[in-house]
N, C-alpha and C positions, 0 to 999 in steps of 0.2 A: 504494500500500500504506500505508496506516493503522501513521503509526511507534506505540510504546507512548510514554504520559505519563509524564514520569519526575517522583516526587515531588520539592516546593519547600522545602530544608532552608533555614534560614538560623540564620548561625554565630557567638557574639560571642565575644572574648578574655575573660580572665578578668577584668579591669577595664571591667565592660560601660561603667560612665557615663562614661568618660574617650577608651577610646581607642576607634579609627577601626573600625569595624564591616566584615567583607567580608561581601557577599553575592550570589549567582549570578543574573546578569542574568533580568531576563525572557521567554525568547527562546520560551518556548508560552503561546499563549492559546486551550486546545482546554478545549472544556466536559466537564462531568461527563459525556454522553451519549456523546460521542464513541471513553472511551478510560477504561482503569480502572487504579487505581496495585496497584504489585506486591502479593501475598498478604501478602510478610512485613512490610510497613509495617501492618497492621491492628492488631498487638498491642503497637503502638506504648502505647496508652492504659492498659494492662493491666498496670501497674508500679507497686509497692505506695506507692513515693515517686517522685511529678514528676521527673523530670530539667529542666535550665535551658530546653530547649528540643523541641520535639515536629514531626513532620517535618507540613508543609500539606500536604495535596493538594487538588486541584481537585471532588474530591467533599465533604471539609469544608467548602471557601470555599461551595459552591453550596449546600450542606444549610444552612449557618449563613446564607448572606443571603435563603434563603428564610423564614425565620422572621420573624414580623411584631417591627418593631424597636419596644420601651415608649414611652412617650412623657413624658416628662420632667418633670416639676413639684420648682417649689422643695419642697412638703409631700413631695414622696419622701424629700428632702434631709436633712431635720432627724426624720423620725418616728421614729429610733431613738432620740431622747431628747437632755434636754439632757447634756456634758461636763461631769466625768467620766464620760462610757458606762461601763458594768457586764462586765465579761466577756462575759455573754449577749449584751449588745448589740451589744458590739462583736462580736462571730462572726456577727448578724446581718447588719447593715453590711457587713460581710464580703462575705456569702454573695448579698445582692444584688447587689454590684456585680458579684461575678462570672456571675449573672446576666444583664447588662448589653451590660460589654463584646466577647468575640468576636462577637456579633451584630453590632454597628456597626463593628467591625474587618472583619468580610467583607464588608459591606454597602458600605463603601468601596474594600476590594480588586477587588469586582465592577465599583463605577464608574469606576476608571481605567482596567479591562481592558476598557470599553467606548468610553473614548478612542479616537481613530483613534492607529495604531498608530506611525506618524510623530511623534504627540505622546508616544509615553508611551515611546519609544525618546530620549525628548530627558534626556540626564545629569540635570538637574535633577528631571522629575516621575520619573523609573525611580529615581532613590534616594529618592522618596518612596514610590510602589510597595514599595520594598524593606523600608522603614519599616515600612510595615503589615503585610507578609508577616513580618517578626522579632517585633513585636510579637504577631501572633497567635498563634505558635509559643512564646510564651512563656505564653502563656494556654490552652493548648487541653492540657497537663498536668493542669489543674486542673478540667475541664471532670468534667461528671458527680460530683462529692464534694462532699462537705460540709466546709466546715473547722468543723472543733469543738473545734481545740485550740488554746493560742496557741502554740506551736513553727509550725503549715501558717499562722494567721495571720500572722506575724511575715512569713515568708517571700515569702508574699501580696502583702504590704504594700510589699515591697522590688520584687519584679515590677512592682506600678502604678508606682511611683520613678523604674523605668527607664522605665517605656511613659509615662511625662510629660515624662521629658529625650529620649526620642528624638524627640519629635516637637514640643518646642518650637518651632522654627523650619519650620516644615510652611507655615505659609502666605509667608512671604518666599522661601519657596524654591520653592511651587506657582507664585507668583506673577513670580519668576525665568524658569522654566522655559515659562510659555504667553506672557511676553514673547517670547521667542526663536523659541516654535513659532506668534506670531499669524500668518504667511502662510500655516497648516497647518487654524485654526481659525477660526471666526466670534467675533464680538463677544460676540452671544447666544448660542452654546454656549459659550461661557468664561463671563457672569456666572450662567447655569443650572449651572453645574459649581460654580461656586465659591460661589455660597449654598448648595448644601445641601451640600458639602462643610465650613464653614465652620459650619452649622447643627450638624452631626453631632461636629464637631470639638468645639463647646463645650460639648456635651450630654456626649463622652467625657471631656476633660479634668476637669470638674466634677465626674462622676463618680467620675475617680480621687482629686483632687487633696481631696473631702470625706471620703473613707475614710482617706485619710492622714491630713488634720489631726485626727480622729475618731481612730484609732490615737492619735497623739503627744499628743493630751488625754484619754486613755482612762486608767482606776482602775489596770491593767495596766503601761501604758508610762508615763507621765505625764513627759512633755517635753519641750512645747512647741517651748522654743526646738532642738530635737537634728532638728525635721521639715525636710524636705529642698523640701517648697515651703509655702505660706502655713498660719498654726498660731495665728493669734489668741490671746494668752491673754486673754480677756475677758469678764464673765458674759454679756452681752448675744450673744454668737457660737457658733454650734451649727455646728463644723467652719467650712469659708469664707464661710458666711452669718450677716450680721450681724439678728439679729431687731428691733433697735429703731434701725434705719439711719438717719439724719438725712440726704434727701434735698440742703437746701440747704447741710448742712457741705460736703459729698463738693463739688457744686458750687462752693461758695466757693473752694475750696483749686483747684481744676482751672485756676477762672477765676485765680488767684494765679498758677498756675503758666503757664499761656499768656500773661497778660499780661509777666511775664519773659522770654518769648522774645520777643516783638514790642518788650520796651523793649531788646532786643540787638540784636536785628535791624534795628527801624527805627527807635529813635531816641525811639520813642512807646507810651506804658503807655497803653491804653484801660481807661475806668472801668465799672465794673458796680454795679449794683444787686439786690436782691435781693426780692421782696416777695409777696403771697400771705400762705401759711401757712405762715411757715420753720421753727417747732417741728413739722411732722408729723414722725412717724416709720411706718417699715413695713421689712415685711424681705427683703430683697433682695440682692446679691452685690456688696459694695463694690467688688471689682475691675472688675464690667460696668461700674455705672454711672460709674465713674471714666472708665475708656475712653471710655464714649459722652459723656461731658459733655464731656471735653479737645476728642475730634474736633468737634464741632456748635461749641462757644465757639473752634477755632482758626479756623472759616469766619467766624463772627460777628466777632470782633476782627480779623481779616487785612480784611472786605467795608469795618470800618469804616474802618480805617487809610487803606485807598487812595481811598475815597468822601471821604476827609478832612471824618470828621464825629466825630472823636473826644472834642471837645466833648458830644456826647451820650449819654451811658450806654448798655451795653447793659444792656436789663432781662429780669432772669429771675422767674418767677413758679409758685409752687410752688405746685400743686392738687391737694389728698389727694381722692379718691376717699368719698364718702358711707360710714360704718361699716358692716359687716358687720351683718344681724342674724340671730338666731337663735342656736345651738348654736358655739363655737367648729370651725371648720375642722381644728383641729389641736389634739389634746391631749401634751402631750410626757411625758416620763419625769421626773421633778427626778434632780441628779446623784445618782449610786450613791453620792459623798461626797466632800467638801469637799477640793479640791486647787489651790494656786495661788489665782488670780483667781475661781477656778469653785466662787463660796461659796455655799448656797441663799440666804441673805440678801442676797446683793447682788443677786439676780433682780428686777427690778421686776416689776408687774403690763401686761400685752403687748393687754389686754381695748381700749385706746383708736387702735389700732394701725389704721392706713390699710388697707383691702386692695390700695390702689394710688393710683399721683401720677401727676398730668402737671405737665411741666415746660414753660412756656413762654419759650423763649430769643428775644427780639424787638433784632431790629439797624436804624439807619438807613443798612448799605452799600451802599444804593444795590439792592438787589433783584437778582435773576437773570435775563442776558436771555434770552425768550423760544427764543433758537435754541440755547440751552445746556439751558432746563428739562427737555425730553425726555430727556435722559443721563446724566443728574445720579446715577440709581440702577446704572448701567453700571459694571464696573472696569474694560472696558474704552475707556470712552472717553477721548480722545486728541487731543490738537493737535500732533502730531507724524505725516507721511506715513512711508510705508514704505518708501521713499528713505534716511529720514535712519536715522543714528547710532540706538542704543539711550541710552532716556537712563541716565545716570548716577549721578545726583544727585538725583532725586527733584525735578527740579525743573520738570518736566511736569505738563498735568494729568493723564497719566494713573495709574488710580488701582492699577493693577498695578505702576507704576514704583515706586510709591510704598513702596506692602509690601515691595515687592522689595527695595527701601533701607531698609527699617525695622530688619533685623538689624544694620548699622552703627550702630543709636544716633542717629541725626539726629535734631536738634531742629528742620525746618525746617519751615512754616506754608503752605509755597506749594501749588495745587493745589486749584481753584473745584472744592467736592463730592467730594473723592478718599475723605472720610471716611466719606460718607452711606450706598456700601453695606453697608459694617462693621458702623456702629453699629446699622442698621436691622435686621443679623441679630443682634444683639446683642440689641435691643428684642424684637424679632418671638419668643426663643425660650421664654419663658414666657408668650406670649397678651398682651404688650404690642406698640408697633409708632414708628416716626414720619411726620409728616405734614408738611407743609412747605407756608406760604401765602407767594409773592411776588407782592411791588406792586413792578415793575421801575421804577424813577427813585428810588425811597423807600426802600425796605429790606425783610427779610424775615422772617416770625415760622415757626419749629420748637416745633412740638410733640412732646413727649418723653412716651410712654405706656406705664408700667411696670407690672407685676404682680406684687403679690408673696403672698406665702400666704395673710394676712390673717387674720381672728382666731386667736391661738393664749393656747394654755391652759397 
C-alpha cells in the first residue's frame, strides 16, 4: 500500500544566523509521480506577506529542477549599472536573482536525492541535504511577485544573508561526508558529483553575494561597510566584480602570501617573477582568481622547495587576450549619484580593457610523474588504502581530505594537485579553463585561462 508523502517543513529559531538549525531527517525519496502532498498545503503561497519559511514538497522540488537552469555570465552581473544603483535598479537586481535561485536550489536537492541512499543517510551530506531543503523554503514565499518596494526588498536581501551563511561550509563538509561514505561510492561518481555540485554552488553564491553588495552600495541603503559579506567601496567595483582587475597584483600578493607559508614551514621563501603584460587589466571576480592563483602557486613553490631548485624563480606571465572589436559588450548605467568612493569622476575609461588573460605559472619542481598525471583532476584521488585511519590533517594527497580540513583554517601546502580540481571549476565557470604541460625531471608550466566580460561602456 502506497503510504501518502508527507510535506518537507524545515524550521529555524528566531536567530536564524547564529544558532543551531533543526531539521527532519530525510527519510522519503518518492517522486512527484508517485504520491501527492495534502490539499491544505497548496494555499501555502496564497498569503499577502511571505512568512520566514514555506512548506517543500516533492512536486515543487521536481517542477523547479525541471526548468532549464540560466547560464551565468559575468555581463549578467554588472548590467544593472554601475553603484550607487537607483531604486529601479536595485528592484531589478532584485527580481533577477530571485529569478535564479530556487531553480539551482532544487536542481541540487534533486542530485543528492539521487545519491545512493547509504551516502546521503551519512550525518555529514543529510545536513547538507537539509541545507538546501531550509534554504528553498525560505525562497519559495517569494516565488511568483514582484518586489517593487524597498520594505519586500530589504527583506529579500536579509533571506540571501542567510542562504550564504548556511551554506558557507557546504563543501568541507560534502567533502567530510563522501570521505566516510568512499566504501559506498566510486572515485568517479564523487568527482562527477562534486564538479557540478561545486559549479552550481559558485554560480548560486555569486548570485547572492552581488545582490547584497549591490543592496549595501545602492542610493537607498548606502553602507558598504554594514554588508554582511564582501561590499567593495571602490569606483572601479560593480557589486563583487572588480571591472578594471589587475591580473598580476591579485597574483603578486597570493604568490606573497604562499611564499610565507613555505618560509614557516620549511625554512625557505621561493622567488617569483612576474613578466608579460602586468599592467593588463579586465574584469573578473577578485575573490576566484585569488583562490585559483594561491592553489596552482602552492603546487608550484611546494614542486620547487622539494626538487631543491629554489634558486630559480618561478615565472609567471600574464597574456591579455587581443581587444574586443566592434560595439562595446556591455553598456552600464553611470551611478544614480555620487556616494562614498562611487564618484562619476573617479570612473576611468574601461574601452582598453582585456576581454581575457592567461596566466602562465612555469616551475622547475621537477614535473609530475607520469603515474600520478592521470588523477591529478580526481578529488578523489589518494595514497592512502582503505585499511588505514581517515586522515586528519590534511596531510594526504587526497584532495577531499583536504577541503574537508579547510574549515579549521590550515595553512598547510602538502598534497601533489589537491588544488587543481577547484580551481579548474573555478576557471571553467565563465568559459575560461586550465591546462597543465609537464616535462617530468624538469618542471611544469599551468596555464590559467580567464574570461571576463570585456568591453564595457
Amino acid at each position: 500500500m502506497n503510504a501518502k508523502r508527507r510535506p518537507l517543513r524545515c524550521f529555524t529559531t528566531p536567530n536564524a544566523l547564529t544558532n543551531k538549525r533543526v531539521f527532519p531527517p530525510p527519510t522519503r525519496f518518492l517522486s512527484s509521480s508517485q504520491s501527492h502532498a495534502p490539499d491544505h498545503h497548496k494555499s501555502a503561497h496564497k498569503r499577502p506577506h511571505p512568512p520566514g519559511t514555506a512548506v517543500v514538497t516533492d512536486d515543487e522540488i521536481a517542477k523547479l529542477a525541471s526548468k532549464p537552469q540560466h547560464s551565468l555570465s559575468l555581463a549578467d552581473l554588472v548590467k544593472h549599472g554601475r553603484p550607487p544603483l537607483s531604486t529601479e535598479a536595485l528592484y531589478s537586481s532584485a527580481n533577477f536573482t530571485l529569478s535564479l535561485l530556487p531553480i539551482r536550489l532544487a536542481k541540487r536537492i534533486q542530485a543528492l536525492r539521487n545519491l545512493p541512499f547509504i551516502v546521503v543517510s551519512n550525518p555529514n551530506i543529510n545536513k547538507i541535504y537539509n541545507n538546501y531543503l531550509h534554504s528553498l523554503s525560505t525562497l519559495l514565499p517569494w516565488q511568483h511577485r514582484t518586489i517593487s518596494n524597498l520594505d519586500a526588498e530589504i527583506r529579500f536581501t536579509s533571506v540571501l544573508a542567510e542562504l550564504v551563511a548556511t551554506h558557507d561550509q557546504t563543501i568541507p563538509i560534502l567533502a567530510k561526508g563522501f570521505l566516510e561514505c568512499r566504501r559506498y561510492i566510486s572515485p568517479p561518481e564523487v568527482t562527477k558529483f562534486l564538479d557540478t555540485h561545486l559549479r552550481t554552488r559558485i554560480g548560486t553564491r555569486l548570485i547572492a553575494e552581488q545582490h547584497i553588495a549591490l543592496h549595501y552600495s545602492s542610493a537607498p541603503h548606502f553602507d558598504p561597510s554594514a554588508s554582511p559579506t564582501p561590499c567593495p567601496e571602490h569606483p572601479t567595483y560593480i557589486g563583487v566584480i572588480d571591472t578594471a582587475l589587475s591580473p598580476a597584483a591579485i597574483v603578486d600578493s597570493c604568490a606573497g602570501f604562499v611564499a610565507d607559508i613555505c618560509e614557516l614551514k620549511y625554512g625557505v621563501r621561493p622567488h617569483w617573477t612576474i613578466d608579460g603584460e602586468p599592467e593588463t587589466t579586465f574584469a573578473f571576480v577578485p575573490m576566484h582568481l585569488e583562490y585559483i592563483a594561491t592553489e596552482l602557486l602552492k603546487n608550484a613553490f611546494r614542486a620547487t622547495i622539494e626538487n631543491r631548485q629554489t634558486r630559480e624563480p618561478i615565472v609567471i606571465t600574464i597574456a591579455p587576450e587581443p581587444p574586443d572589436a566592434g560595439p562595446p559588450r556591455v553598456t552600464l548605467d553611470p551611478p544614480a549619484e555620487d556616494k562614498g568612493a562611487f564618484k562619476s569622476d573617479a570612473i576611468k575609461p574601461l574601452d582598453d580593457n582585456a576581454p581575457g588573460v592567461t596566466i602562465r605559472i612555469r616551475d622547475r619542481g621537477g614535473g609530475i610523474a607520469p603515474e600520478v598525471l592521470p588523477n591529478i583532476w580526481s578529488y578523489s584521488f589518494t595514497t592512502f588504502n582503505e585499511e588505514d585511519d581517515f586522515p586528519s590533517d590534511g596531510s594526504s594527497q587526497d584532495a577531499l581530505g583536504i577541503i574537508s580540513s579547510a574549515s579549521g583554517g590550515g595553512s598547510s601546502i602538502a598534497g601533489l594537485g589537491y588544488g587543481l580540481p577547484l580551481s579548474r571549476a573555478y576557471a571553467e565557470y565563465f568559459g575560461g579553463g586550465i591546462a597543465l604541460q609537464s616535462l617530468y625531471g624538469w618542471g611544469t608550466d599551468v596555464y590559467l585561462r580567464l574570461k571576463g566580460v570585456g568591453k564595457i561602456q
